[in-house]
matplotlib code that plots the C-alpha trace (Angstrom):
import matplotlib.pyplot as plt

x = [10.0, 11.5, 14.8, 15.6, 19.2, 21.1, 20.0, 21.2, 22.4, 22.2, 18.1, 17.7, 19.5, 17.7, 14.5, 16.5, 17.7, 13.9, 12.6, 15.2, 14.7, 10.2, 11.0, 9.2, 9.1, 8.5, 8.8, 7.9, 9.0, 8.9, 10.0, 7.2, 8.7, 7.2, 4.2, 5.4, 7.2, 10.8, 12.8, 11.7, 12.6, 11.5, 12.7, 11.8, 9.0, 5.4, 4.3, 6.6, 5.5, 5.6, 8.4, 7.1, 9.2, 8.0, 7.5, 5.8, 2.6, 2.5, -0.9, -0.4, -3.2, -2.8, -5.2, -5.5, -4.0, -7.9, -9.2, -8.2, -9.4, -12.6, -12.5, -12.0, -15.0, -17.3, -15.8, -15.9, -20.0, -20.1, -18.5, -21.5, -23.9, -24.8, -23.9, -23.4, -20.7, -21.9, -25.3, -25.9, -24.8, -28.1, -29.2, -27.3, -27.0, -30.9, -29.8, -27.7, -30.9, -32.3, -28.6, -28.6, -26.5, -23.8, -25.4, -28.3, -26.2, -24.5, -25.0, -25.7, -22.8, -22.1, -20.1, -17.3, -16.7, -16.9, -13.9, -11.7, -12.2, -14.5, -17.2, -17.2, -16.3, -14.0, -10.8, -11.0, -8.2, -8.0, -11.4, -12.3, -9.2, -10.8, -14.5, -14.5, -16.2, -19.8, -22.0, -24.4, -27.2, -24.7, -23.5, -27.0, -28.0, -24.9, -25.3, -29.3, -28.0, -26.4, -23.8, -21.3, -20.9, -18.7, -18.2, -20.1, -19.2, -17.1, -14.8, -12.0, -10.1, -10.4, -9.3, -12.3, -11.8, -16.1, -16.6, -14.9, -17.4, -20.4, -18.6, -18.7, -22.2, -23.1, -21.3, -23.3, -26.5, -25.8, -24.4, -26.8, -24.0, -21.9, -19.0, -16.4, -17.7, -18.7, -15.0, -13.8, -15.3, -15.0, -11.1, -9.6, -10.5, -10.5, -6.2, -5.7, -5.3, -7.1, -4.9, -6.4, -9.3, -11.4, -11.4, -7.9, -9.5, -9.8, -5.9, -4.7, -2.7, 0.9, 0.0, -0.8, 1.2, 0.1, 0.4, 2.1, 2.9, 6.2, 6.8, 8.8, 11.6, 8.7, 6.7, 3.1, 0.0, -2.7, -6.0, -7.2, -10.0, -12.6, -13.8, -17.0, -19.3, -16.5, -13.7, -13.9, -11.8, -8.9, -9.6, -7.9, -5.6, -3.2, 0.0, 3.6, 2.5, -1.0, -0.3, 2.1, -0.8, -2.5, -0.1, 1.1, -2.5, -2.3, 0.8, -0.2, -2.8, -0.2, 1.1, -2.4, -2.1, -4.4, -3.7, -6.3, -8.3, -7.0, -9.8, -10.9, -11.4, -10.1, -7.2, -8.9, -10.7, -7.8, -6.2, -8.9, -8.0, -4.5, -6.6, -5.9, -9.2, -8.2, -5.2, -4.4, -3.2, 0.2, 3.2, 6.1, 9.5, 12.5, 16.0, 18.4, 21.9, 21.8, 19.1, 15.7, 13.1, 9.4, 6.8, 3.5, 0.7, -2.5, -5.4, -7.3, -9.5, -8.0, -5.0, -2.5, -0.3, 2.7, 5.2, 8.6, 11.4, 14.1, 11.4, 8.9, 5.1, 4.5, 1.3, 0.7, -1.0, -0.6, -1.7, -2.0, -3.9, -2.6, 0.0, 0.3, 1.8, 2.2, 2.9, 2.7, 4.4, 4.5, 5.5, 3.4, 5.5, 8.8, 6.6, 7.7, 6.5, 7.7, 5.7, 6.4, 4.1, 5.1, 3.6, 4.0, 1.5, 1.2, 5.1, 4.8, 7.2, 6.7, 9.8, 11.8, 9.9, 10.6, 14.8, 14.5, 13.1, 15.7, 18.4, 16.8, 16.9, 20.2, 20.6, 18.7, 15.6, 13.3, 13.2, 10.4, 9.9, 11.2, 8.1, 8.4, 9.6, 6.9, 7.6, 6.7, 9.0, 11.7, 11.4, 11.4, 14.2, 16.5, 15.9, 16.7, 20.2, 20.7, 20.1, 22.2, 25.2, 24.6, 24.6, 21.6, 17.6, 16.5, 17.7, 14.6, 12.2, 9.8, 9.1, 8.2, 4.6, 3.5, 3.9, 7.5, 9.1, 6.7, 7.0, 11.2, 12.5, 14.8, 18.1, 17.2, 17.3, 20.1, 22.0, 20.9, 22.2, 25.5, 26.2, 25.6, 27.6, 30.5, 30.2, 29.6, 30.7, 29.3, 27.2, 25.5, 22.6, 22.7, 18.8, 15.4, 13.6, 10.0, 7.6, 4.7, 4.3, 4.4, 6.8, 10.5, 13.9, 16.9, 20.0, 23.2, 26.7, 28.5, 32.5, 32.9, 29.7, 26.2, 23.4, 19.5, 16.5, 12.9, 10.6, 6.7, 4.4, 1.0, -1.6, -3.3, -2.8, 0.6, 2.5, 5.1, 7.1, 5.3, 8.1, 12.0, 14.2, 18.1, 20.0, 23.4, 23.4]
y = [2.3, 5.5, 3.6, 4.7, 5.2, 4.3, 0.9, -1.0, -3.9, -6.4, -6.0, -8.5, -11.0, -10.3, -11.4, -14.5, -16.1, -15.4, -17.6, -20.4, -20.8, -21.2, -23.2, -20.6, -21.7, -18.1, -14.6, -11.1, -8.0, -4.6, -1.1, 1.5, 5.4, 8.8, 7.3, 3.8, 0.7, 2.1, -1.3, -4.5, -8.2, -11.5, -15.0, -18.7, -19.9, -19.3, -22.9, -26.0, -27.8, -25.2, -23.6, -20.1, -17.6, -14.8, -11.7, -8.2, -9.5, -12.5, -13.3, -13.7, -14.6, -11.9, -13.3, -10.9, -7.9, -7.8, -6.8, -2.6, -2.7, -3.9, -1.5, 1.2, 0.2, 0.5, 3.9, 5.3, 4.2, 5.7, 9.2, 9.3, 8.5, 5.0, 3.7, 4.2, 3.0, 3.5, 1.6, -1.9, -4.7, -5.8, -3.0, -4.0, -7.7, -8.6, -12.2, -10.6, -9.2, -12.9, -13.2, -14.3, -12.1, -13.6, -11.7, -9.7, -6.6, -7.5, -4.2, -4.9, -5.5, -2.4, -1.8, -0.3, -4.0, -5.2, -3.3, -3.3, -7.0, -6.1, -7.9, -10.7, -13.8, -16.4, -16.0, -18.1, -18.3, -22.0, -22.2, -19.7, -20.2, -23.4, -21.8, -18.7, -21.1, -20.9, -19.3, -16.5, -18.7, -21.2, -17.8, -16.8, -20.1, -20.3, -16.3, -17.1, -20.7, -18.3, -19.4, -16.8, -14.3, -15.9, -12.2, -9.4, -6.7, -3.7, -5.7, -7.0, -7.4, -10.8, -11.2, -12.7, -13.2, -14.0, -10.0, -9.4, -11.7, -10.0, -6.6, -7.6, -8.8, -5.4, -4.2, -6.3, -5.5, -1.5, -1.7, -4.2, -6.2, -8.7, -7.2, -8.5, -6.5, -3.0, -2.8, -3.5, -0.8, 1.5, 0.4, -1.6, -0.2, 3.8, 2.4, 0.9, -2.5, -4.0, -7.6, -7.7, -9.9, -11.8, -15.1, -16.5, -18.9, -15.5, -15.0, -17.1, -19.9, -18.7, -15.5, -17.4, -18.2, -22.0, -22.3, -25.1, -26.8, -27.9, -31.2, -33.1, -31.9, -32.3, -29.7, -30.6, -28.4, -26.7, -26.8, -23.4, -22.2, -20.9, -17.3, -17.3, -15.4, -14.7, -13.5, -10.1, -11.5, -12.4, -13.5, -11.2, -11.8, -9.4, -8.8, -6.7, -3.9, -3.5, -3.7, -1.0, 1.5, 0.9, 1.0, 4.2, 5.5, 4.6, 6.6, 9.4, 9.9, 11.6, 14.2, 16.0, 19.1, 21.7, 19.8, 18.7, 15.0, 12.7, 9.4, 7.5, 7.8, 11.0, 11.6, 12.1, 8.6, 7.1, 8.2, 6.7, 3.3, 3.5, 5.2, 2.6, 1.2, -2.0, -3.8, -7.0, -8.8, -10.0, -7.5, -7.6, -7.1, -7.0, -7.2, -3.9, -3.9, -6.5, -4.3, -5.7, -2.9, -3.0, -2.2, -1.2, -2.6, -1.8, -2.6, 0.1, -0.7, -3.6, -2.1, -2.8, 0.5, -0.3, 2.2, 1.3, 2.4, 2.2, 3.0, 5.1, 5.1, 1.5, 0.7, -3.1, -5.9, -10.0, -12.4, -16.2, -18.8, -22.6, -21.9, -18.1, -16.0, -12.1, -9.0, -5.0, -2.6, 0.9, 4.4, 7.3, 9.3, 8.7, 7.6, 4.4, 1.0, -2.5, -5.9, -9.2, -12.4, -15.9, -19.0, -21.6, -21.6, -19.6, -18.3, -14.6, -12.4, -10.0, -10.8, -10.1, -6.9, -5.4, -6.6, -5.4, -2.0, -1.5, -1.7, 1.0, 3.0, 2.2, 3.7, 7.1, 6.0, 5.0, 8.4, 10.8, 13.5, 17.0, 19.0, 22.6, 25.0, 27.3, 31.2, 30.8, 27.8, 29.0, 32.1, 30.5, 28.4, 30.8, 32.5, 29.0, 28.7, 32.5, 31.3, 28.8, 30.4, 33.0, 30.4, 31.8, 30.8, 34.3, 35.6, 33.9, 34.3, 36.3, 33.4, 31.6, 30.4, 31.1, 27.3, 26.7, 28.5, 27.7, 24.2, 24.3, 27.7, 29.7, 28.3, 24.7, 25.0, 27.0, 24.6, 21.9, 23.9, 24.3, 21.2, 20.3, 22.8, 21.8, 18.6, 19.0, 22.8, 25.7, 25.1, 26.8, 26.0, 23.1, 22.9, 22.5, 19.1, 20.4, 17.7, 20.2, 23.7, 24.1, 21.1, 20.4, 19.7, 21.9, 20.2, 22.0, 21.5, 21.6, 21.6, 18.5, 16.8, 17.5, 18.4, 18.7, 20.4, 19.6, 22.3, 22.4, 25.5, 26.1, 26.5, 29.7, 33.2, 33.7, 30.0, 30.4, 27.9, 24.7, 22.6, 22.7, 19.7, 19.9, 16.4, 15.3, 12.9]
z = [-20.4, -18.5, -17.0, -13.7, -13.8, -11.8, -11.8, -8.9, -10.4, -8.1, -7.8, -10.8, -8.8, -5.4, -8.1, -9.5, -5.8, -5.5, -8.3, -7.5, -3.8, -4.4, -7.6, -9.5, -13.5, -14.2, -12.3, -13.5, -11.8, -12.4, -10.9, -11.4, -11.2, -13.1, -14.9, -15.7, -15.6, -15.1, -15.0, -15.5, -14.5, -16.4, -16.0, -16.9, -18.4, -18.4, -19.7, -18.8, -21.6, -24.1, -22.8, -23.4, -21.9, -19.2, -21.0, -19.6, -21.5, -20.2, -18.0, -13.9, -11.3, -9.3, -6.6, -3.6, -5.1, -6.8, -4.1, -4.1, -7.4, -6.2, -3.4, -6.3, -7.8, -4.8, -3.8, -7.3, -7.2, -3.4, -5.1, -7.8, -5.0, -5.4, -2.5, 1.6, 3.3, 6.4, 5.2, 6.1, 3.3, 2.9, 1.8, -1.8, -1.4, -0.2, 0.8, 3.6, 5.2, 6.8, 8.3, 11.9, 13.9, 16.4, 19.5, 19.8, 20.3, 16.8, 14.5, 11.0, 8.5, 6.8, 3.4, 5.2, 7.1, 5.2, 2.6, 6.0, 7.2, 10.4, 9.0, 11.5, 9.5, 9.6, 7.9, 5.0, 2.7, 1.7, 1.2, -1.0, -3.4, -4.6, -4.4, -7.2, -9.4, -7.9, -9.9, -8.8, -7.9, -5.8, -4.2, -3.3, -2.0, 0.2, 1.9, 2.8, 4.5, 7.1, 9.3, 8.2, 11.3, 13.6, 16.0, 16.3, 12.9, 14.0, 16.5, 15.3, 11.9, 10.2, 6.8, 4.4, 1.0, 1.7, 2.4, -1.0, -2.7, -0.9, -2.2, -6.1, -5.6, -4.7, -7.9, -9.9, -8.6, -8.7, -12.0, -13.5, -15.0, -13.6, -11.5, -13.8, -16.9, -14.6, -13.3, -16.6, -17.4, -14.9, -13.9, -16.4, -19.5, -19.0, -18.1, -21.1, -19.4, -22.4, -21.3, -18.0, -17.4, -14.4, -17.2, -17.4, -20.4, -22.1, -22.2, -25.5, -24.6, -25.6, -23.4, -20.0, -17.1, -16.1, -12.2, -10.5, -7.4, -5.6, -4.2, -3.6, -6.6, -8.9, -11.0, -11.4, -12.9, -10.6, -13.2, -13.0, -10.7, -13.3, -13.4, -10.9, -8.7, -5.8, -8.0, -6.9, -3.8, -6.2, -9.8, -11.9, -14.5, -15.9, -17.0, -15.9, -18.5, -17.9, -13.9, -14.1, -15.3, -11.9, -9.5, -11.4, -11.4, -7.7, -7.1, -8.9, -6.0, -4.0, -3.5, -2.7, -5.2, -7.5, -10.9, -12.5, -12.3, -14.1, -14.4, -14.1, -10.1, -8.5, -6.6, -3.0, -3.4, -4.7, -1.4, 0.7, 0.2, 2.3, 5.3, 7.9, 9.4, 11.4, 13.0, 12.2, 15.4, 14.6, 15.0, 12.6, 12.6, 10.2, 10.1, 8.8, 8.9, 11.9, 13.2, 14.5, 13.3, 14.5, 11.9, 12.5, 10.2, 9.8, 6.8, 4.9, 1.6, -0.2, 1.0, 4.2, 5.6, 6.6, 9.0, 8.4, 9.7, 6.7, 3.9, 5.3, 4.5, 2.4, 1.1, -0.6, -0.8, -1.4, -3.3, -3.5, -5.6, -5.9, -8.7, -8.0, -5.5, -6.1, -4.3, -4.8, -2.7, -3.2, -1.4, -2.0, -0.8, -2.9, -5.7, -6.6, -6.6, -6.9, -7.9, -9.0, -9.8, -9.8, -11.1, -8.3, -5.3, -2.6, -3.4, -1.7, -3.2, -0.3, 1.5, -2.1, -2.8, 0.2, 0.1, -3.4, -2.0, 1.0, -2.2, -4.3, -1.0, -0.4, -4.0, -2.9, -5.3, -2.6, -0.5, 0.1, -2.3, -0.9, 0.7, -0.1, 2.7, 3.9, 4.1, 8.5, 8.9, 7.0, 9.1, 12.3, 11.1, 10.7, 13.5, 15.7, 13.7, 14.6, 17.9, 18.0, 16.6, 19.4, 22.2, 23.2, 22.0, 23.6, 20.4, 18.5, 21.2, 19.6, 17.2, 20.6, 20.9, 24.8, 26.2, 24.9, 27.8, 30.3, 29.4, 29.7, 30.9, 28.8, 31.5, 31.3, 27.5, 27.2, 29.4, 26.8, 24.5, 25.9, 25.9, 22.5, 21.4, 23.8, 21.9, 18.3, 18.2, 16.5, 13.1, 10.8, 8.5, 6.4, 5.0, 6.3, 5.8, 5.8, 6.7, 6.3, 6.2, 10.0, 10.9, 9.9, 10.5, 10.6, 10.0, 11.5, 10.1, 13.0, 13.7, 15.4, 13.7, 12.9, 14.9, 13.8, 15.8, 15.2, 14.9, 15.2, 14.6, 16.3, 14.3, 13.2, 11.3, 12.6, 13.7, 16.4, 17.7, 20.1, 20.2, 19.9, 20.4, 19.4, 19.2, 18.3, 15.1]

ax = plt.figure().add_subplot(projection="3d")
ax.plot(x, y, z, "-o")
ax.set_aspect("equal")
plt.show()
């Protein structure tokens, strides 16, 4: 493992108050950074009986969390052609075609519904944790029965571990091999997650986590739902090690950059599965430093976007069997990820992940990377700090696009500016914090405190400057 270092050394603990207060037998965590698993977290057992311990090959349910990599799959076989996903579902999975549509101005269910939950079914999470054991001709029967559309496709997000089924049915039948076996081959294998399976009977007995319940002060065993004809909603099976290769694979999507592909699905599509395609309806909050932050949500492929205020651009996902709960959260743009499984039902580590996450940031290892400074912005920059050290932004107006001043004259922002500077004093340049080639910030160090000024570009041969905002900080 590449340690990150520092290590904050309470985030262990943060894991450990986790596991006690679910009742949690065993917990796995792990820090992904630069390629790998950078730090990683294991305690109690795996098997009460037994007593095995937690190890980072020991084999979690990962439920939910399947589903990007089944989202993956279908854009990997929409990149080579296979597959629309703009066409209707049908079109792959024939016993959709007969499906009676909720109103008669109902458009077909497309592939792309059915990745972002628009689909138009009912949200189904206790049901289909107890129904991945139906076999393919059960699952056939039960989509020609109908009665599966309860809103018109397009409409509204509604989360359906059903649409993910109908999604690994359409693997099968392009690949001409069960679903299970064509993204093994296609995902799982070409990362060398050769411990990762749809089966959990596969994984030997002193390998696999046994899920449990909670009541009541008392442990007791949840048999396990067998490998079936819907697990492409959330039957995998895999272990701390072989999970870190894919979220690493998944945060070495970003930056976008000239290197090279590396497989087995290229960076651009890898990408796609954060692009936010749906709402869900309930808004979120969290607490910071006694702080209530909003934070926008909304769902992509397999996939959910989160903007946060403390930690930036989040992408993750959850997971929950009866004797599993797990969670993945990861920013592309510092490049690190967090994860942890547990073995006691419907435990969501979420919460802990994202605690866990606000302490690396406190730590400065959950930050974006630094965007390089274009040649125009740096150029414009400087010419804004001149400015301000003269008292006077007619010093960089040539760098002015044409509606910055007709927007706010010249006087009305030079008034603004006098009064910063009567309250935080002359500055000079402290950096630039580029959030793009033609957008940044200038941070001023100033005599009586800091200052910053965002700066935007137009577009075009020769960027000038569209908009320029000073502010105390």
């Amino acid at each position: 493992m590449a340690e990150i270092a520092p290590w904050p050394a309470d985030l262990d603990a943060i894991y450990a108050a986790y596991a006690e207060r679910v009742h949690a037998p065993g917990v796995v965590a792990g820090v992904v950074r630069d390629g790998g698993l950078a730090h990683l977290f294991t305690h109690g057992v795996a098997d009460l009986e037994s007593g095995a311990p937690v190890t980072a090959d020991t084999g979690f349910r990962i439920a939910s969390m399947t589903k990007n990599i089944t989202a993956l799959t279908i854009l990997m076989l929409r990149d080579e052609g296979l597959i629309s996903l703009e066409a209707p579902a049908s079109a792959y999975v024939p016993e959709l075609a007969a499906l009676p549509r909720p109103t008669a101005d109902s458009p077909a269910i497309t592939i792309r519904d059915l990745l972002s939950h628009t689909e138009g079914f009912v949200t189904d999470d206790p049901w289909a944790d107890r129904a991945m054991r139906m076999t393919p001709d059960e699952f056939s029967a039960f989509l020609r029965d109908g009665g599966l559309s309860v809103r018109a496709p397009g409409v509204a997000f509604e989360y359906s571990n059903l649409g993910y089924g109908i999604l690994g049915r359409a693997i099968s039948n392009l690949c001409g091999k069960p679903f299970q076996r064509a993204i093994g081959e296609r995902i799982l294998e070409p990362l060398g997650m050769s411990a990762t399976t749809f089966d959990p009977a596969a994984v030997p007995d002193a390998r696999r986590a046994r899920g449990y319940w909670f009541r009541d002060g008392v442990h007791g065993e949840e048999p396990p739902e067998p490998d079936g004809e819907i697990g492409a909603m959330g039957g995998i099976v895999t272990t701390a090690a072989d999970y870190a290769r894919y979220v690493a694979f998944l945060l070495d999507a970003w930056p976008p950059r000239d290197d090279a592909e590396t497989g087995p699905v290229r960076r651009a599509t890898r990408r796609e599965l954060a692009t936010c395609h749906a709402m869900p309806g309930e808004a979120r909050t969290r607490v910071v430093d006694g702080a209530t932050l909003p934070v926008a949500i909304a769902y992509g492929y397999g996939l959910a976007s989160a903007a946060d205020p403390q930690l930036g651009r989040v992408l993750g996902h959850s997971g929950g069997l009866p004797g599993f709960g797990s969670n993945v959260i990861f920013a592309p743009d510092a490049g690190v990820g967090l994860f942890a499984f547990a073995n006691v039902t419907y435990a969501s580590p979420e919460p802990t992940n994202i605690e866990a996450a606000s302490r690396l940031h406190a730590h400065g290892l959950w930050r974006p990377r630094n965007v390089a400074v274009s040649h125009v912005l740096r150029a414009a920059a400087e010419a804004v700090a001149s400015a301000y050290a003269a008292g006077d932004l007619a010093a960089a107006q040539a760098h002015f696009a044409p509606n910055l001043l007709a927007d706010s004259p010249l006087a009305a922002r030079n008034a603004a500016l006098t009064a910063l500077k009567a309250q935080v004093g002359d500055g000079i340049l402290d950096r630039i914090e580029a959030q793009h080639r033609l957008a940044g910030r200038l941070r001023l160090t100033c005599a009586r405190g800091d200052a910053v000024c965002d700066l935007t570009l137009t577009p075009g041969r020769d960027p000038k400057i569209q908009g320029l905002r000073f502010a105390p900080t």
